[in-house]
ROSE-4610 file (N, C-alpha, C; in Angstrom, 1 decimal, always signed):
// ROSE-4610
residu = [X/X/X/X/X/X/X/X/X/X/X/X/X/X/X/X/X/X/X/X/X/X/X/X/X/X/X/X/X/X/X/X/X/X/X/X/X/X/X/X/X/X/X/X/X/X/X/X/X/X/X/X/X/X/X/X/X/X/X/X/X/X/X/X/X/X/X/X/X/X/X/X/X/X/X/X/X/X/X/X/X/X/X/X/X/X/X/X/X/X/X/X/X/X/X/X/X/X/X/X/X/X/X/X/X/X/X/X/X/X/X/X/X/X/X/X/X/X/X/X/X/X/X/X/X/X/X/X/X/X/X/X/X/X/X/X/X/X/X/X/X/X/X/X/X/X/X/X/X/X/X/X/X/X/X/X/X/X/X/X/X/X/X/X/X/X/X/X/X/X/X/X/X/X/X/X/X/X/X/X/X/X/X/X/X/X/X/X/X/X/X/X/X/X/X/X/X/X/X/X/X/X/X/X/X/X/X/X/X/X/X/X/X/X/X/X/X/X/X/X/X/X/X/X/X/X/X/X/X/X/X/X/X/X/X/X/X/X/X/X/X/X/X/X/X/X/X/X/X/X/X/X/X/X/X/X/X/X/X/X/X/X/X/X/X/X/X/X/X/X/X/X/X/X/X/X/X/X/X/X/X/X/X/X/X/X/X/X/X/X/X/X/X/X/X/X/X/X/X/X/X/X/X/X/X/X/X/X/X/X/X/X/X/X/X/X/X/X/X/X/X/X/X/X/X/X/X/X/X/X/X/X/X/X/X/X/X/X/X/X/X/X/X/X/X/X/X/X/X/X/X/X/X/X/X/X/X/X/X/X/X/X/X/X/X/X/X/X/X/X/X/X/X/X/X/X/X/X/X/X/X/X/X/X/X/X/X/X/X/X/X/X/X/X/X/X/X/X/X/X/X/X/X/X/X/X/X/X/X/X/X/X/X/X/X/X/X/X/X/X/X/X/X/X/X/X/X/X/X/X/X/X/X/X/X/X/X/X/X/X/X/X/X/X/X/X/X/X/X/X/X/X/X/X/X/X/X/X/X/X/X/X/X/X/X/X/X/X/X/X/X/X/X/X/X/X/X/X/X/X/X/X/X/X/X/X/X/X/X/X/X/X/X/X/X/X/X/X/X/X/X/X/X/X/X/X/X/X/X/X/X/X/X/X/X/X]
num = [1/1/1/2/2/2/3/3/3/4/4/4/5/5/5/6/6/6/7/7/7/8/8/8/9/9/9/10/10/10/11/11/11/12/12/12/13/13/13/14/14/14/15/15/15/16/16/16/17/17/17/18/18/18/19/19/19/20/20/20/21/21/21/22/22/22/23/23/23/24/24/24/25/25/25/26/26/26/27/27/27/28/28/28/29/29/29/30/30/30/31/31/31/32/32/32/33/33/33/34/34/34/35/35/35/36/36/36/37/37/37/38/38/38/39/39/39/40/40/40/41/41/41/42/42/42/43/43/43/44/44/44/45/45/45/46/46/46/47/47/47/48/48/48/49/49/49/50/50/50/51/51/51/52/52/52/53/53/53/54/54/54/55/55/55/56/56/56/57/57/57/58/58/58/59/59/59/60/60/60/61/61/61/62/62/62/63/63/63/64/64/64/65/65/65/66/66/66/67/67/67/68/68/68/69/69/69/70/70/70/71/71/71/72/72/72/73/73/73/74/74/74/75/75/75/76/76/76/77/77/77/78/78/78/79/79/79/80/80/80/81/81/81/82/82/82/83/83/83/84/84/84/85/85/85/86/86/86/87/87/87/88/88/88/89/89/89/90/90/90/91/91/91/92/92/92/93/93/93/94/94/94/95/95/95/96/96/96/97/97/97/98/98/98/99/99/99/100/100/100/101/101/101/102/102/102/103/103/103/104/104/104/105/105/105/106/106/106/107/107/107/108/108/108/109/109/109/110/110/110/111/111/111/112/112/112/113/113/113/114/114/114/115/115/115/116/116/116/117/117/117/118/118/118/119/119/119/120/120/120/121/121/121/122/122/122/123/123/123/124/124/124/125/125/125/126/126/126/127/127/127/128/128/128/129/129/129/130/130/130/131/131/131/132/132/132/133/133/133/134/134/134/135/135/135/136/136/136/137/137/137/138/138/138/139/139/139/140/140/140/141/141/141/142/142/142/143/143/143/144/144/144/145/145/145/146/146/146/147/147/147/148/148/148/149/149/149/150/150/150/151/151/151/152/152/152/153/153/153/154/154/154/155/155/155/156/156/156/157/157/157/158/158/158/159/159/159/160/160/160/161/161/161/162/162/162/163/163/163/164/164/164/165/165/165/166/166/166/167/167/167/168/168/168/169/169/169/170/170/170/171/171/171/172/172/172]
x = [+97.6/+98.5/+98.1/+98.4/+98.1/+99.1/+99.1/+100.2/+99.5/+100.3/+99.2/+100.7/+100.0/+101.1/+100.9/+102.1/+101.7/+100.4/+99.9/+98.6/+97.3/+97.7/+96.9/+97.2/+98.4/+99.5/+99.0/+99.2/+98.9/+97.9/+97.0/+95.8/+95.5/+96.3/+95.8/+96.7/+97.9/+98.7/+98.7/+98.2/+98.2/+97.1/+96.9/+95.0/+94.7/+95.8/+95.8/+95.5/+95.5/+95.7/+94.6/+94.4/+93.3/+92.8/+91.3/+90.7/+90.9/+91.6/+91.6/+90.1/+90.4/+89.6/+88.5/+87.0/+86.3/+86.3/+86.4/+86.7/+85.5/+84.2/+82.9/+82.1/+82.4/+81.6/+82.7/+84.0/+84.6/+85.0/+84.4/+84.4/+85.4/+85.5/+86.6/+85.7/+86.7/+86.3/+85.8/+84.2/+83.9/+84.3/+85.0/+85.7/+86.8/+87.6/+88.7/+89.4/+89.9/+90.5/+90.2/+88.5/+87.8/+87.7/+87.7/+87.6/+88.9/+90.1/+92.0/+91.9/+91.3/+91.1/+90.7/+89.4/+88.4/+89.1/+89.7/+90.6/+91.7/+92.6/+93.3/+92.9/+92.1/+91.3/+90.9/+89.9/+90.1/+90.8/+91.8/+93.1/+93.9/+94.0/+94.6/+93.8/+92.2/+91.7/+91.4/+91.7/+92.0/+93.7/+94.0/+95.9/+96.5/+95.7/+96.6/+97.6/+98.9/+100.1/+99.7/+100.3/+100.2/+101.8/+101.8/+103.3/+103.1/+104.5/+104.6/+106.2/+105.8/+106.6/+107.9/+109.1/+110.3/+109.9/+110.2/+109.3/+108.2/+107.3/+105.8/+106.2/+107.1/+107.6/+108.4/+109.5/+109.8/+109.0/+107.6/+107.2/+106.3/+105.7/+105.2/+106.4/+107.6/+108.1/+108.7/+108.8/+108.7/+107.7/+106.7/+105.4/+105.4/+105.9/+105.5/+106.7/+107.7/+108.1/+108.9/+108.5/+108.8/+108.4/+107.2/+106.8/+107.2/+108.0/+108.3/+109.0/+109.5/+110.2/+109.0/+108.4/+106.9/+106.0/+105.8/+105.5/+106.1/+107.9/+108.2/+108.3/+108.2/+107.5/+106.8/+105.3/+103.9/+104.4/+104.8/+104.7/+105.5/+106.9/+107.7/+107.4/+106.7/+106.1/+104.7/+104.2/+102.7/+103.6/+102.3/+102.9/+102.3/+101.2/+100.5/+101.5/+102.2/+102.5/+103.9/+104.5/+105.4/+106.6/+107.9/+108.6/+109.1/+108.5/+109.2/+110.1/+111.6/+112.7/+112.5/+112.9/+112.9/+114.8/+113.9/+114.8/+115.4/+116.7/+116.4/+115.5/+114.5/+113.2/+112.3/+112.4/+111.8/+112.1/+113.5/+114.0/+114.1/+114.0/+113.4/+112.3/+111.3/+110.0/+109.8/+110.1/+110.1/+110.9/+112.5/+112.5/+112.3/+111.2/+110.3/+109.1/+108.6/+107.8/+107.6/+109.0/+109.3/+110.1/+110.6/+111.3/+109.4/+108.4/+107.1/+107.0/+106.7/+106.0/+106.8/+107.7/+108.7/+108.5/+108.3/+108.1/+106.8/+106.2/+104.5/+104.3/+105.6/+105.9/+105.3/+105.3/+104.6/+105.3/+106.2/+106.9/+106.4/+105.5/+105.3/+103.8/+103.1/+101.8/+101.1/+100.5/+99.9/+99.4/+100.9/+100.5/+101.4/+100.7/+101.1/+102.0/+102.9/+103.5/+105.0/+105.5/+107.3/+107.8/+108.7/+109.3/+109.5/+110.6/+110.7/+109.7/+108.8/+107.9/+107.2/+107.0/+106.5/+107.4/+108.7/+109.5/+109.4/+109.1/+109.2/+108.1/+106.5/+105.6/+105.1/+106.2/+106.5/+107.1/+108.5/+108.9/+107.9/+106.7/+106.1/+105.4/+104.6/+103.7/+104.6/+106.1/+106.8/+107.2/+107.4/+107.3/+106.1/+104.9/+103.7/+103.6/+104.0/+103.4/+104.8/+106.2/+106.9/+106.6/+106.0/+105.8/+104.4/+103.5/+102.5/+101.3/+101.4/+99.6/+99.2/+97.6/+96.7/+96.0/+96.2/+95.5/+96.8/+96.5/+97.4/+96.4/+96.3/+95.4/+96.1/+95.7/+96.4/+95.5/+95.5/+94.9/+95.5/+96.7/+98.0/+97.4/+96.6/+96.1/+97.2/+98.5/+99.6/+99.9/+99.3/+99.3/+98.4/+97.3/+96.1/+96.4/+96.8/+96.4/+97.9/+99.1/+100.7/+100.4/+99.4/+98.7/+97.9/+97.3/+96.7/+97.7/+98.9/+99.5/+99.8/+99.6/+100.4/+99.7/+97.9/+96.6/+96.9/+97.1/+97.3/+96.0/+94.6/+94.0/+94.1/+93.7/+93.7/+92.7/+92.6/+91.1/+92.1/+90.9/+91.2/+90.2/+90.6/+89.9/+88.9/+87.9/+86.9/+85.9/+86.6/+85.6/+85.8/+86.8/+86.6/+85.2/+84.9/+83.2/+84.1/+82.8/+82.8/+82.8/+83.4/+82.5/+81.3/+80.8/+79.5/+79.3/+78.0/+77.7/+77.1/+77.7/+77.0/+76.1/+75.1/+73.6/+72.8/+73.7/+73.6/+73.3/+72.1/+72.0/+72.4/+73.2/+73.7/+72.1/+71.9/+70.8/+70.6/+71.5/+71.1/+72.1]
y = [+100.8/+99.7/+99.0/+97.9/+96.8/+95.8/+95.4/+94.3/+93.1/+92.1/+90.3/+89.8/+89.3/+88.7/+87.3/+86.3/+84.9/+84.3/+85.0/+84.2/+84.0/+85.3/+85.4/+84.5/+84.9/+84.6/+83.0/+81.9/+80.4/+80.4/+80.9/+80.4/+80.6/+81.4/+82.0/+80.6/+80.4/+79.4/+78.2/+77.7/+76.2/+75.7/+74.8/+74.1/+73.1/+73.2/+72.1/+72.9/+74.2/+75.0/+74.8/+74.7/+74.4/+75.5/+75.7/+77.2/+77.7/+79.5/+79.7/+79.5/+80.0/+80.1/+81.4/+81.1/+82.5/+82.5/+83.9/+84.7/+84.9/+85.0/+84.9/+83.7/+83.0/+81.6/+80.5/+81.0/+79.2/+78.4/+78.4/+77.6/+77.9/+77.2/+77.0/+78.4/+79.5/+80.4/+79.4/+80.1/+78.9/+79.4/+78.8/+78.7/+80.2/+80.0/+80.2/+81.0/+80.0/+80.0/+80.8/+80.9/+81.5/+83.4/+83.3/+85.0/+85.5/+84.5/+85.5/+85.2/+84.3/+84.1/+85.7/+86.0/+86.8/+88.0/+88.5/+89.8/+90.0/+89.1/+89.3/+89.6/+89.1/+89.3/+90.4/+90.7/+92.3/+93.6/+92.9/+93.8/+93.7/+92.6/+92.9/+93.9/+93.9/+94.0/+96.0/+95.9/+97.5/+97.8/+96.7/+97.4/+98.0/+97.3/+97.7/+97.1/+97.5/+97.1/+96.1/+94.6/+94.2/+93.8/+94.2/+94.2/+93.1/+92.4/+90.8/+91.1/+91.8/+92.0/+90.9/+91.2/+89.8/+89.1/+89.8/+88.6/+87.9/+88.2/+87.4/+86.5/+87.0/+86.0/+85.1/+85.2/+84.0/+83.3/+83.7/+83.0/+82.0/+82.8/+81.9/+80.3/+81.0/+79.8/+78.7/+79.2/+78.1/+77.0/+77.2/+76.7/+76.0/+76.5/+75.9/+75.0/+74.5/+73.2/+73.0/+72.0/+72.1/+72.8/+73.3/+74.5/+75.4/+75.8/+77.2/+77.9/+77.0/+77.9/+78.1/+76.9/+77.2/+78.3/+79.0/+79.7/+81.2/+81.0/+82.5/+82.5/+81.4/+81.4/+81.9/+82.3/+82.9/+84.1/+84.3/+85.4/+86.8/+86.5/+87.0/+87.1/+86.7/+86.5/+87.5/+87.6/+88.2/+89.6/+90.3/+91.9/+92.5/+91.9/+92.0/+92.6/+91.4/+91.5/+92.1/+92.8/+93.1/+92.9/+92.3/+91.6/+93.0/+93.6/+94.3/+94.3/+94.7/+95.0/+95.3/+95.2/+95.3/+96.7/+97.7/+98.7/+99.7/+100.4/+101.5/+102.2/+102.7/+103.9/+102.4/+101.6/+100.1/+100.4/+100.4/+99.9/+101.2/+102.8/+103.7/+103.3/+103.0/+103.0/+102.2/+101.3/+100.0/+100.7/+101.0/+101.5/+102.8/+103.9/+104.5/+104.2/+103.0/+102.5/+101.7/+101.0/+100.4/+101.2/+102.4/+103.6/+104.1/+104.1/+104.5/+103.9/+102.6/+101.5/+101.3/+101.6/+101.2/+102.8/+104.1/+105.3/+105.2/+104.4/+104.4/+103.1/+102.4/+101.7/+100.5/+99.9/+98.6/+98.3/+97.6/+97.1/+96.5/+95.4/+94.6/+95.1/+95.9/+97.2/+96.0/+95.4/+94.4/+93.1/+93.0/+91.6/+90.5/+88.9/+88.4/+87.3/+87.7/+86.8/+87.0/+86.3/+86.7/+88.1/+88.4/+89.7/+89.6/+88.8/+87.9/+87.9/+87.3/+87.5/+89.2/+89.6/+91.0/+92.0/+91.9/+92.0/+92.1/+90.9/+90.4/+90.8/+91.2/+91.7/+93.0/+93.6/+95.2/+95.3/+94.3/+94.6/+94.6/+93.8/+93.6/+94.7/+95.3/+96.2/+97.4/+97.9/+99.1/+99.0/+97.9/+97.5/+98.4/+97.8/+98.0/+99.3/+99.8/+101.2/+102.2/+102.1/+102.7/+102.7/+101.2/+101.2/+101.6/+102.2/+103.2/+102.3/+101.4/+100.3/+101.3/+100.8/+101.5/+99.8/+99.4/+97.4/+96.6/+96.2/+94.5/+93.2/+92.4/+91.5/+90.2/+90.4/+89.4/+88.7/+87.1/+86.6/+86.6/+87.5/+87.4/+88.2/+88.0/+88.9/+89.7/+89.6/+90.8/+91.5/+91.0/+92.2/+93.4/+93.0/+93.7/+94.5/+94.0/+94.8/+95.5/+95.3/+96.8/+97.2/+97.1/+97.7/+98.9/+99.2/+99.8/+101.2/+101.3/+102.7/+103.2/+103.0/+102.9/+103.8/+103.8/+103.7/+103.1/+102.1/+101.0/+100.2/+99.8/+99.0/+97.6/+96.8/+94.8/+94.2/+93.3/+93.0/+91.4/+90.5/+89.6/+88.8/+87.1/+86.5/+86.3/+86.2/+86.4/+87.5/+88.1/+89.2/+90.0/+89.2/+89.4/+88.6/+89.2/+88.8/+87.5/+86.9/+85.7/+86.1/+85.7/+85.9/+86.0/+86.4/+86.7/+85.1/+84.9/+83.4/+83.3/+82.3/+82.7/+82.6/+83.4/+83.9/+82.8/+82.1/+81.3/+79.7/+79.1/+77.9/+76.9/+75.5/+74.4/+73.6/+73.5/+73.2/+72.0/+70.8/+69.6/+69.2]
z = [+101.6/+101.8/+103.1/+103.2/+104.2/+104.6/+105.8/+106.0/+106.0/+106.0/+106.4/+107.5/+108.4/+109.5/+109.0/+109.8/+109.1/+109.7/+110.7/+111.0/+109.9/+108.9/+107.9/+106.4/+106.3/+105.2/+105.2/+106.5/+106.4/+105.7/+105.8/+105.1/+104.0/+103.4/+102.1/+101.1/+101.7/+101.3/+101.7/+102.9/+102.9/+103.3/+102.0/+101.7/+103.2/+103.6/+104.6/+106.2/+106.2/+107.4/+108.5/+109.5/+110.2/+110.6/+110.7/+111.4/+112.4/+112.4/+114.0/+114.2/+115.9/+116.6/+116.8/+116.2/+116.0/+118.0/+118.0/+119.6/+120.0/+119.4/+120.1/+120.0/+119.4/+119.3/+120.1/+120.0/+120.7/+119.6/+118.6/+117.4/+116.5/+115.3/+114.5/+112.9/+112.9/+111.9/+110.6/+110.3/+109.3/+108.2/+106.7/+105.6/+105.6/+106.9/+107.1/+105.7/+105.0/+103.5/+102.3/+102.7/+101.2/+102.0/+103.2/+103.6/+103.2/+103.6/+103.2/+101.6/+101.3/+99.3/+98.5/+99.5/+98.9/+99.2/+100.5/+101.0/+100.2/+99.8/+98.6/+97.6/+97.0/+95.6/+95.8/+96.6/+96.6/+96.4/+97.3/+97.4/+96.0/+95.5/+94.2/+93.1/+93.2/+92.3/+92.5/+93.5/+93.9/+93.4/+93.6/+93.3/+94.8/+95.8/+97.0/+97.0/+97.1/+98.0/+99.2/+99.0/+100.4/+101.0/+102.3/+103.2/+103.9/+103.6/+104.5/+104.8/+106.0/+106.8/+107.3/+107.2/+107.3/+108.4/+109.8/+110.7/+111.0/+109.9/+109.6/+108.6/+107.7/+106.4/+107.4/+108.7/+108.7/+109.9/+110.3/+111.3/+110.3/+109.0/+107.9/+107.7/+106.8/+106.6/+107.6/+109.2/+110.2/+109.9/+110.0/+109.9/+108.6/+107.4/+106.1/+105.7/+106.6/+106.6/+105.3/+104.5/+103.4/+102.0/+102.6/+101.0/+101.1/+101.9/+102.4/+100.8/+100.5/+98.9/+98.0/+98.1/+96.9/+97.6/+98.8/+99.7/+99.2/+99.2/+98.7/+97.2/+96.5/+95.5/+94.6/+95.3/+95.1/+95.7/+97.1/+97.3/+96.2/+95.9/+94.9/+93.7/+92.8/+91.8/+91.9/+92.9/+92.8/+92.8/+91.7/+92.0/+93.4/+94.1/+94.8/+96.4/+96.3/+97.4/+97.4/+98.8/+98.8/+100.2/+100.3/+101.2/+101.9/+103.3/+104.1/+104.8/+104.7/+105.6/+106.7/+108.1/+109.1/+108.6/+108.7/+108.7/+109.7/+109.3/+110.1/+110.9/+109.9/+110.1/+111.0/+110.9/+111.6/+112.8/+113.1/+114.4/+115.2/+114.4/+115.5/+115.9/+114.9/+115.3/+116.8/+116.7/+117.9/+118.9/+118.6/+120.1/+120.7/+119.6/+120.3/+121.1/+120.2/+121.2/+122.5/+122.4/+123.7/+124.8/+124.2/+125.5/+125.7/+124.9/+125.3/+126.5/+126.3/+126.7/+128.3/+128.3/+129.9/+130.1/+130.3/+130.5/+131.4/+130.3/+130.8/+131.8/+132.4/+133.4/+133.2/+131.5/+131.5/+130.3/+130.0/+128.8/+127.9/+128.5/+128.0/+126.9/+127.6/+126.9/+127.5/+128.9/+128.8/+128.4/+127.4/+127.2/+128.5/+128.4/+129.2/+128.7/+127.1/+126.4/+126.9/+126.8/+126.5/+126.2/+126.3/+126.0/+124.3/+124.3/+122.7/+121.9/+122.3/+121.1/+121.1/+122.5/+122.1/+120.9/+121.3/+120.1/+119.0/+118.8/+117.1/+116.9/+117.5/+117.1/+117.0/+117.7/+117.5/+116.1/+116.0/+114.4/+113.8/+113.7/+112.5/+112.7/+113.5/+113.5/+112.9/+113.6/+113.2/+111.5/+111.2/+109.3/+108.6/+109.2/+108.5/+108.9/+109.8/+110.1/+109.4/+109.3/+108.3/+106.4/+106.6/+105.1/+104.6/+105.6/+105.4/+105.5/+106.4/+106.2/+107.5/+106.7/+107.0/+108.7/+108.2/+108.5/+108.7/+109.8/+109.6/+109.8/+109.2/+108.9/+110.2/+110.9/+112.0/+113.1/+113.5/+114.6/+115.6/+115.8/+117.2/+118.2/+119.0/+120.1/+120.3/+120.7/+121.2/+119.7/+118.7/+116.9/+117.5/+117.8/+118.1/+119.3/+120.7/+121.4/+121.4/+120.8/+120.3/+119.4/+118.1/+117.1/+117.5/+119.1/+119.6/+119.5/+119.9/+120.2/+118.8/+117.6/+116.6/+115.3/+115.8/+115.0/+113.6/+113.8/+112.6/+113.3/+112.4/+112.9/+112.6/+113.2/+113.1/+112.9/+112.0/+111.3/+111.3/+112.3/+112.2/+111.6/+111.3/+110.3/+110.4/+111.6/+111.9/+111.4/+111.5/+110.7/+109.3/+108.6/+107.2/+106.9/+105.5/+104.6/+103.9/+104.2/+103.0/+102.2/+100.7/+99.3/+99.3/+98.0/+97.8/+97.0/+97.0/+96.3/+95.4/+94.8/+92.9/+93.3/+92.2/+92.0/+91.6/+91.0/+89.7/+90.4/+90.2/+90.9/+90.1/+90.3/+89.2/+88.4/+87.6/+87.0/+87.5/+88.0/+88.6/+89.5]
């Protein structure tokens, strides 16, 4: 099982999404679109379970404006994917981690964002990690580095594989 935060989720859904930013080049991740295309395909074609955690679903539909219904749409309809609760066994998770996190005299685990959002980024990680992912597919630097206490690893877009390319050359 695996989760997708909306950093991943935009792309897979809107043709219009612009490339993050690849973290060792500076540059714009090249065909963005066809690596979260090809990661899903995968994932379907294995029959993984994929978790789109509530607070990733609503930082997606912020963002997706008016498609936001055609957005939960796709998502609802795919057997693929699956809409995670921010639950009970959720909200121990998080405020074990955050009675961690202020024990170990740093609340924030290093990040230099808002409290607020570290929050909401805890929900999502404590989701994926109650509902048993192994991955959260996320470009949210504070995913990655509160993903750290959790051993849930983060595979951002940058380093998903392209597709493989047809073999097959167009005759003209």
């Amino acid at each position: 099982m695996v989760a997708l935060d909306a950093t991943t989720l935009f792309y897979l859904l809107d043709p219009e999404a612009k490339a993050p930013t690849d973290l060792a080049t500076g540059q714009p991740v090249t065909r963005a679109k066809d690596r979260v295309e090809y990661l899903v395909g995968r994932l379907e074609k294995d029959r993984e379970k994929i978790i789109v955690p509530t607070p990733a679903l609503s930082e997606l539909l912020v963002r997706a404006g008016t498609a936001g219904p055609k957005y939960l749409d796709i998502l609802n309809k795919s057997a693929a994917f699956k809409i995670a609760d921010f639950d009970q066994r959720a909200a121990i998770e998080v405020a074990a981690t955050i009675r961690a996190s202020i024990d170990a005299g740093d609340k924030r685990s290093g990040s230099p964002s808002p409290w607020a959002k570290i929050k909401f980024d805890r929900q999502i990680i404590a989701i994926a990690k109650v509902a048993g992912a192994s991955t959260i597919y996320s470009d949210d630097g504070d995913i990655a580095r509160l993903s750290q206490q959790t051993g849930i690893s983060v595979v951002r877009i940058q380093d998903l594989p392209l597709p493989p390319e047809d073999p097959q050359l167009p005759l003209f």
